[in-house]
Each structure stands twice: as C-alpha cells, then as structure tokens.
C-alpha positions in Angstrom: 23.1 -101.4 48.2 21.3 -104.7 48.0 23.3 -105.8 44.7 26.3 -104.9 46.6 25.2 -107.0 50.0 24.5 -109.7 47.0 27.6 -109.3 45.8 29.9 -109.8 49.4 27.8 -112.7 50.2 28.8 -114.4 46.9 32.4 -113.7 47.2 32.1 -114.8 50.9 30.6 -118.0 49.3 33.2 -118.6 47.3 36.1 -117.8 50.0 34.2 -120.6 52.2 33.9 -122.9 49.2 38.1 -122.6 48.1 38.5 -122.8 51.7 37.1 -126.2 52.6 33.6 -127.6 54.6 35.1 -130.3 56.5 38.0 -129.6 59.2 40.1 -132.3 60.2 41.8 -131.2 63.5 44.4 -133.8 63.2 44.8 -133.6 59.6 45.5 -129.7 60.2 47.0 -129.6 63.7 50.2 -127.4 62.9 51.8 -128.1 66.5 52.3 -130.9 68.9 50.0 -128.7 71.3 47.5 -128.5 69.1 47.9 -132.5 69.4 47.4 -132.0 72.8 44.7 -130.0 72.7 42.8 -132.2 70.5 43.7 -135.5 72.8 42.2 -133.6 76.1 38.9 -132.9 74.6 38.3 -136.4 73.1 39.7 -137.9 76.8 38.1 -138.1 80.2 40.3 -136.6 82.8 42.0 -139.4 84.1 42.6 -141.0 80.4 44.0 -137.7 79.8 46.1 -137.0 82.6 47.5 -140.7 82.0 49.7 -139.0 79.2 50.0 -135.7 80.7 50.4 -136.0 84.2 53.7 -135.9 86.2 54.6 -136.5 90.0 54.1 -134.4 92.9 53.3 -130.6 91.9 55.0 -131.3 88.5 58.1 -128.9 89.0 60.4 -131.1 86.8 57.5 -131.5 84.4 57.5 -127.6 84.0 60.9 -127.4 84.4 61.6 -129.7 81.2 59.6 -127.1 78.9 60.4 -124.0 80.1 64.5 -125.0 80.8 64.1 -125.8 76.6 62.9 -122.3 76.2 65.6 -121.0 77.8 68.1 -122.4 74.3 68.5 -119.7 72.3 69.6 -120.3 68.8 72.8 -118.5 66.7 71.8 -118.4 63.2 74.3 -118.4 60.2 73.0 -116.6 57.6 73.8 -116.8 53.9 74.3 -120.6 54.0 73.6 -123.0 51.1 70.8 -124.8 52.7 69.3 -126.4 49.4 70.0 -129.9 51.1 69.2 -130.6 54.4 70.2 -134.2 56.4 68.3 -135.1 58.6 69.7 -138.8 58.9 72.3 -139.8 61.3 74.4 -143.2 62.2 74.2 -144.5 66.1 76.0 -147.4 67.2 76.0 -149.1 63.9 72.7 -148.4 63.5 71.1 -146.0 60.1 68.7 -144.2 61.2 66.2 -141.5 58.8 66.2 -139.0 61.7 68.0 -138.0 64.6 64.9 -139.0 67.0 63.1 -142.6 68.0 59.3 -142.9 69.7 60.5 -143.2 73.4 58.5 -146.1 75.6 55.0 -144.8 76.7 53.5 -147.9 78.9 49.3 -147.9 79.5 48.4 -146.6 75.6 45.3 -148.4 76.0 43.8 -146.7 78.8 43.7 -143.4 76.4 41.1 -146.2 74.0 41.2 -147.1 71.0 44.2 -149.7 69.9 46.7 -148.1 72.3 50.3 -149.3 71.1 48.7 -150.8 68.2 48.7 -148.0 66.2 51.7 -146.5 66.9 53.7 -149.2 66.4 52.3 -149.5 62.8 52.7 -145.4 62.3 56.5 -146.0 63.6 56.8 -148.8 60.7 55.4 -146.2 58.4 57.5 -143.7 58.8 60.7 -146.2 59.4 61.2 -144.6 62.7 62.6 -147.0 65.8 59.6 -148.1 68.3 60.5 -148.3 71.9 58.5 -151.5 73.4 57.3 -150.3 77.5 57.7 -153.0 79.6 54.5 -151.9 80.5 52.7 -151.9 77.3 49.3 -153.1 77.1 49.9 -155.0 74.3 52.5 -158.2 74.6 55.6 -157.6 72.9 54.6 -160.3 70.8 51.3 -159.3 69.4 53.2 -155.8 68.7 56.0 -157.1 66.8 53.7 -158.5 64.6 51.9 -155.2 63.5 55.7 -153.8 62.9 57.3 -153.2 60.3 59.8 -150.8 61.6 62.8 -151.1 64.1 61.8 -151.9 67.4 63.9 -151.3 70.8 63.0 -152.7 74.3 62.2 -151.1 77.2 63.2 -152.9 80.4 62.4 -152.7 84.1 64.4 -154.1 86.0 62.3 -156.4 88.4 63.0 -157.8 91.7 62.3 -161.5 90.1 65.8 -162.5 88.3 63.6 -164.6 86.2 61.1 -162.2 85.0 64.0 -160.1 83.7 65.5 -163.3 82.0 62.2 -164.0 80.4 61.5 -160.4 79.1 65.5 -159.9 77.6 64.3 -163.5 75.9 61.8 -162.6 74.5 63.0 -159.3 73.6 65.5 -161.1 71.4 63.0 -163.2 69.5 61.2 -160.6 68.3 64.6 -159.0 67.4 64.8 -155.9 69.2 67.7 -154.1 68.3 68.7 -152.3 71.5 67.9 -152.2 75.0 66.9 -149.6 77.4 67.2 -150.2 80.6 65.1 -148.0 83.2 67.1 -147.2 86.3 65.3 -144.6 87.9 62.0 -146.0 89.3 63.6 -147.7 92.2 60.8 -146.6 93.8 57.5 -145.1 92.1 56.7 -141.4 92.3 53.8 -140.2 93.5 51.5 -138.8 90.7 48.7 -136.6 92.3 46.6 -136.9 89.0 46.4 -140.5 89.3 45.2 -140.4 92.6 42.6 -138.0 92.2 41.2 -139.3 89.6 40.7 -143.2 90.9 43.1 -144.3 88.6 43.9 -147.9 88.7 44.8 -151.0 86.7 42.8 -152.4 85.2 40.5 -149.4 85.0 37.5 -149.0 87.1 34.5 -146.7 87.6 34.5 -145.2 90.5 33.0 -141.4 92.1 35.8 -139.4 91.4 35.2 -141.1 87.2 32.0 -141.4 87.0 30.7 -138.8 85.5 33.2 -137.9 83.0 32.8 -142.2 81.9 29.7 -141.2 81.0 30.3 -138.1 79.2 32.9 -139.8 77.1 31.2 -143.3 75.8 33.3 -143.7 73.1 36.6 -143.8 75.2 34.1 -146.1 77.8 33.5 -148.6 75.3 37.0 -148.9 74.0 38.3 -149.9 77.7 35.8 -152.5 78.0 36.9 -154.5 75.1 39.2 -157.4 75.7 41.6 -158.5 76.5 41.5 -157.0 79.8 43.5 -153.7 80.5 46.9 -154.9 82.3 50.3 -155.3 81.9 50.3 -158.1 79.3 54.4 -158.9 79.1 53.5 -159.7 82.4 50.3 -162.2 82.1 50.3 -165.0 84.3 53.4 -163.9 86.2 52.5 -160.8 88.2 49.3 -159.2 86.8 46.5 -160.7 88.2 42.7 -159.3 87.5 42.1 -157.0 90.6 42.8 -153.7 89.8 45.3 -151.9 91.4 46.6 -148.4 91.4 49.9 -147.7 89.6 52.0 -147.1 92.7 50.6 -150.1 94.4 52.2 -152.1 91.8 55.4 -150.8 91.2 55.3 -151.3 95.1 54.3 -154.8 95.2 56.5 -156.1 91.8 58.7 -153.5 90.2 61.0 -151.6 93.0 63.9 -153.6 93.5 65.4 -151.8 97.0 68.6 -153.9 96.5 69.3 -152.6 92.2 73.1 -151.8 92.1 75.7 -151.3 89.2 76.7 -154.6 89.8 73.6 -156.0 88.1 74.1 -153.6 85.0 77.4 -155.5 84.5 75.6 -158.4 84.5 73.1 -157.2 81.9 75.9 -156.3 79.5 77.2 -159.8 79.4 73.5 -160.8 78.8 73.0 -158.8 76.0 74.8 -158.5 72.7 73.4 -155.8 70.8 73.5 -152.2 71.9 72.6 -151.4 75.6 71.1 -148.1 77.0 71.0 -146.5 80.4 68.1 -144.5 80.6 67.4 -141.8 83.9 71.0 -140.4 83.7 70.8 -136.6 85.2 74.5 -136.4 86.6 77.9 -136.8 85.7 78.8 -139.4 87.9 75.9 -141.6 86.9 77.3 -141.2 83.5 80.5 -142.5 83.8 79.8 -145.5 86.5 77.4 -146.0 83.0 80.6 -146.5 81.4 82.7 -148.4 83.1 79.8 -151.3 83.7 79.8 -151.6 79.8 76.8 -149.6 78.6 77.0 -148.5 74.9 75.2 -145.2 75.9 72.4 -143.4 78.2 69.7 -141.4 78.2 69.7 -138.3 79.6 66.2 -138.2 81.5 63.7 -137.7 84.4 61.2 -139.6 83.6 59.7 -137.1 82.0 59.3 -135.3 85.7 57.4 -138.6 86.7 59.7 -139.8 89.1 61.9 -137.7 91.8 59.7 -134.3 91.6 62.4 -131.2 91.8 65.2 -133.2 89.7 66.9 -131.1 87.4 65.7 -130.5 83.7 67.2 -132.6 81.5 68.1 -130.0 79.2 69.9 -128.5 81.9 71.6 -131.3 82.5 72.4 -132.3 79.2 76.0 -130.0 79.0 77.7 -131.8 81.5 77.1 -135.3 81.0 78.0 -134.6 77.1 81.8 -133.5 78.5 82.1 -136.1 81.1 81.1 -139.3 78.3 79.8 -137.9 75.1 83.5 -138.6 73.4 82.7 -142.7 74.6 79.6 -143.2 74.6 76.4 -142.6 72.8 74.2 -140.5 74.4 70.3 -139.7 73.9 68.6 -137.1 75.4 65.2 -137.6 76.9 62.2 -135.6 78.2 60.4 -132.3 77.5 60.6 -132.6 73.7 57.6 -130.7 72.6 58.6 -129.2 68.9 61.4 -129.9 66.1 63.2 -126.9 67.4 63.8 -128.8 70.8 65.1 -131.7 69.0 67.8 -129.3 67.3 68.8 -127.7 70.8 69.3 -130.7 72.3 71.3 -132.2 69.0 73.8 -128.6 69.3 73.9 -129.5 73.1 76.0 -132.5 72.5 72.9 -135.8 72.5 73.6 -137.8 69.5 69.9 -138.8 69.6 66.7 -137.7 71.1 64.2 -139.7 72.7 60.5 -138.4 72.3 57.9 -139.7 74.6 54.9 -137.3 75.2 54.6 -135.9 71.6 53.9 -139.3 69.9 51.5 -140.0 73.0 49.2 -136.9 72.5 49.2 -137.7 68.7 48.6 -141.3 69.9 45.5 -140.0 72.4 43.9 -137.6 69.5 43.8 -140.2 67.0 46.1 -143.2 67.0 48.4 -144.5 64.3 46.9 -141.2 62.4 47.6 -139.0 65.5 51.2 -140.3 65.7 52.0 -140.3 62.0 50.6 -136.6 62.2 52.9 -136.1 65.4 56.5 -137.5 63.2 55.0 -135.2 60.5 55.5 -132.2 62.7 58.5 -133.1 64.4 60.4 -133.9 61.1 59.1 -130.3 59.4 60.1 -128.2 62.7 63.6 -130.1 62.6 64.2 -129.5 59.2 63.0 -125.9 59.1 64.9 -125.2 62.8 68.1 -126.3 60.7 67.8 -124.3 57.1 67.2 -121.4 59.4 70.3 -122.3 61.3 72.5 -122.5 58.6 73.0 -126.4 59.7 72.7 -128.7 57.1 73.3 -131.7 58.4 73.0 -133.8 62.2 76.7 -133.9 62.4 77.2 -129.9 61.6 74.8 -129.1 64.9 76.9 -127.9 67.8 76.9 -125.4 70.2 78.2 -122.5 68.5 74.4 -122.6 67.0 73.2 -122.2 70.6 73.1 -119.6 73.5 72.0 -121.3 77.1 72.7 -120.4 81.2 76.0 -120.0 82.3 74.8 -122.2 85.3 74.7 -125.4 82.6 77.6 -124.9 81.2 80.3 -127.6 80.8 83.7 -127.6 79.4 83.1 -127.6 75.5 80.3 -124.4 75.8 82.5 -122.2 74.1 82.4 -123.3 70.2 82.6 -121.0 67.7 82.6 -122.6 65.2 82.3 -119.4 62.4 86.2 -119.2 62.7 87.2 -122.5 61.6 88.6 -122.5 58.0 86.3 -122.0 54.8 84.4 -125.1 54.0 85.6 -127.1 57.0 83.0 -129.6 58.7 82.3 -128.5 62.1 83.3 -131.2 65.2 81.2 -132.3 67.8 81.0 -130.0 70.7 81.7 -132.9 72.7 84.9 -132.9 70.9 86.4 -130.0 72.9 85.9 -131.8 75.7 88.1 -132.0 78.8 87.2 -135.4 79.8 
C-alpha cells in the first residue's frame, strides 16, 4: 500500500513537473473575459470601472453583448478551408485583418504607460491605432512609439480653433483617417464615475481611499508625471484642478449648436479618408452621405452615451441597406470575441472597431495585455471562419447568419448555397434596395 501511495505521488510529481510551476495569467488567458478578469483584480474600483463602466443603469452596455449573442451562425460544412484570409482592403487602405484598436481616452488612469503600450503592441502586430482625443499621452509623444498605422479620433469642440489645431496636428503625424465623434453632444451620465470620486486629474478622496491603498502599485503609477489630463489639450483647456469627467465635457467639449453643416466643412478640411462615428439609424447614415463622409461607424458609444439606445448589432442591418453599397461602413461596440467580429462582418460592416477588448488587455498588462488581446481576437476570427466554411472577408455574408426578424433589413434573405459551383459570394449589402 505504501509503495503504491509512493508510486501516485511520483506520477503526480511528474504530471505537475510536464505541466509547468509558473502561471502567467496573461500569457494563458484563452478569452477576452479572462482579460477582464485579470484587469479587475490588479485595478482599484474606480480605475476599473474607467474601462468597464457605461452610463445610467448600463442597458445599452448589456444590450450590446447580449443583442451579439442573439447572431446565430449557418455553417457550410465540407468546405476547403486549408487557407483562410483574414486580410481585407478599405478605402484604399491594406489592412492584415478586418478589425482596428478603436479610441479608448484616460489609459493612464488604469497605471502603468496607458496608450504607451498599446500603441507599440498595435505597431507590432501592424494593426491601425485610433488616437482619443482624449488620450493621456499627446498625439505627439504617441506617434513616436508607433510603428503601425495610426487614425485620429476627433471631438468636435466648441472652439473652431481647437479643432483646427488638432486636424493639424493630426496631419503631421500622418494619421491616415479621421473619426469624427458626433454623439457626445452632451456627456452621459456614468453612475460608476460618480460613485467612485472619479475625477481628472485623479484624486483621493473617501469613496477611494481605501482601495488607493490596497492597490499601491496602480497608486504609484498615477503619481508619476506628467500629470494625469488631457494632454492634446495642454495649455488650451486642461488646467491642473481636477475635475470630474462630465464637468468637462460640460465646460469644453458639448457644442449645443454641432449641425451637419459643420461635417461638410470638415470634408473640405480633410483629404484622406473621413469617418462618422455614433451612427445608430438610417437617416443619420445617409445625411452621413451626402455631407461627404467616406464612411461611419455604426456605434453607441459603447452604451456610454444615450442609455436605452439600440444595440449596435441591432442596428447594424439597416444602416448596411440604406449606405453600405456607398459607403464604407465600420461597426462599433460590444465586440467581446473573434466570433463577434465575424457576425458583424456577415451583417454587412466592412470593418469592425474594437474598443473594450484591447482596454482590458491594456488594464491587465499593457502593451503585453493588448498584444495578448489581438492574439485572441485574430484565433477566434480565424477559427469562427474555417468552422463557417468562409474563407475569406469578402465570402462573409448573411446567408452564414440567423438574427431577429425585428433587425432585419432588405438584403436579410441571402442564400448564398444556391449560387453556381465555385462562384464568389456578393456582399449582402449587394441585394440591397437602396
């Protein structure tokens, strides 16, 4: 009995052995949640809630997941799936998958380098980088840590000459498209934030205290100069008080008076390719049109703005019928996995915009948290479309897919198993009626 006993702890021994001692949780994190997971341990609340907080009772938050469930794939079995292509083509543009990092303002309040790190992970993997407007980091300081593509982010101010100043310096550091935010006329009201004290620059305060404490490491990291603001804004607008995030936006940001007229103005301004981003209705889409924007992005904000707006997902069909057959258009918020990605893709976006994702990867472990992050996505994609039977970005449409009647827009009804042997599928947005 005891040389047994002997025996099953030395096979034991040697399981743990083959198995590995140390356990990196990034390293292994086989899901964005796990990500997640890993970034609200190593955060305080309110660092934590920065990235995962919404408005109000974060209805459209919930509502952007849980509409994504709600796609139900049609596989095609018995396809050669030996290659699959994951690369696509937008507005002149090659890119190595269908996806870019999406702006995510304040990444230094989650510690460490904030942007920094992504923006080096994003030149890594040769994946577009989508400059906040309300980055920590100067554009500047983060084009010179890049050596990917980089896109710009742009609020549109109430000072005319703010705005000129960023879309100047936006072109020096040779952004190649710009995204114009048109959905924070005014700022939505984020319960998280307020319940956790969080302001601008950040400060200690009752409702902080004790988790400040708890987490030194994040503590020390916010101390560190330069001083937490908005630094594309330095010595314009940001002064040193700190401030909560809707009493700036208040103050600086909502422009009461923003019409179309001033999107016409920005396509004259700007040569490259220009993007609409907060679209959630078909009208929006085409008035996106006609005042000369190259495409939009489908989004709420990620649910940060108007609480209660539709899913984006949900969304999504329409929009793709009214303009997809003009205009580019991108599909923003709720991305959680590669198999999103794909749903949106067979939906009709000809590119998806990922925000959250690349910021809990960001908050667990920086540039190696967001490599890890593109990692995942670009496996989950890739398996999603062998499983499919979809072998390239192009072949996605929405014969692959199976969503609510209540979304449905003219060119739902693909099948695209009866067109003839060996032919390419069209984009759904092909069978338009617009």
């Amino acid at each position: 009995m005891a040389q047994s006993r002997l025996s099953g702890a030395v096979e034991f021994a040697k399981m743990l052995a083959a198995g590995g001692f140390a356990l990196d949780p990034v390293a292994s994190a086989p899901s964005i949640e796990d990500l997640r997971q890993v970034a609200k341990r190593r955060l305080p609340t309110m660092a934590f809630d920065i990235v995962d907080g919404a408005s109000n009772h974060e209805i459209t938050r919930a509502s952007n997941e849980e509409d994504l469930r709600e796609v139900r794939f049609r596989p095609r079995w018995l396809t050669d799936i030996s290659h699959i292509d994951i690369s696509t083509s937008v507005d002149g543009m090659d890119l190595q998958r269908p996806y870019v990092l999406g702006p995510l303002g304040l990444q230094r309040m989650i510690g460490g380098e904030g942007e920094m790190g992504a923006v080096r992970a994003a030149g890594r993997a040769n994946i577009p980088f989508t400059i906040s407007t309300a980055s920590n980091w100067t554009m500047e300081e983060l084009a010179e840590q890049a050596t990917g593509p980089l896109w710009y982010q742009l609020y549109m101010y109430k000072s005319d000459a703010i705005v000129e100043n960023l879309i100047s310096r936006a072109e020096k550091i040779g952004a190649e498209a710009l995204v114009v935010t048109v959905d924070v006329p005014l700022n939505g009201k984020r319960y998280r934030d307020h319940r956790n004290g969080m302001s601008i620059p950040p400060k200690i305060t009752p409702q902080n205290a004790l988790q400040a404490v708890r987490h030194l490491d994040w503590t020390r990291s916010i101390m560190r100069p330069p001083t937490i603001g908005f630094r594309n804004l330095k010595d314009q607008i940001q002064g040193d008080n700190a401030v909560s995030h809707q009493e700036f936006v208040a103050k600086h940001l909502a422009n009461l008076t923003l019409t179309w007229e001033k999107i016409e103005e920005m396509r004259r301004r700007w040569d490259g390719p220009l993007y609409i981003k907060g679209i959630l209705t078909p009208e929006d889409a085409r008035r996106a049109r006609n005042a000369g924007a190259d495409g939009i992005y489908v989004s709420n904000h990620g649910g940060r703005q108007l609480d209660s707006s539709p899913s984006s997902i949900r969304a999504l069909p329409r929009i793709v019928d009214e303009v997809g057959a003009e205009m580019t258009v991108v599909f923003d918020s709720g991305v959680r996995t590669g198999d999103d990605i794909a749903k949106a893709l067979a939906l009709g976006a000809d590119l998806v915009s990922v925000g959250r994702a690349w910021g809990y990867g960001n908050a667990a472990a920086g540039e190696k948290g967001v490599l890890r992050a593109i990692e995942i996505l670009d496996e989950e994609l890739e398996l999603a479309m062998g499983q499919l039977g979809a072998t390239s970005i192009a072949a996605l449409d929405r014969g692959f897919v199976e969503y609510p009647e209540a979304w449905h827009g003219a060119g739902v009804h693909r099948e695209p198993e009866t067109a003839a042997p060996g032919a390419a599928a069209a984009p759904a947005r092909e069978e338009s009626g617009a």
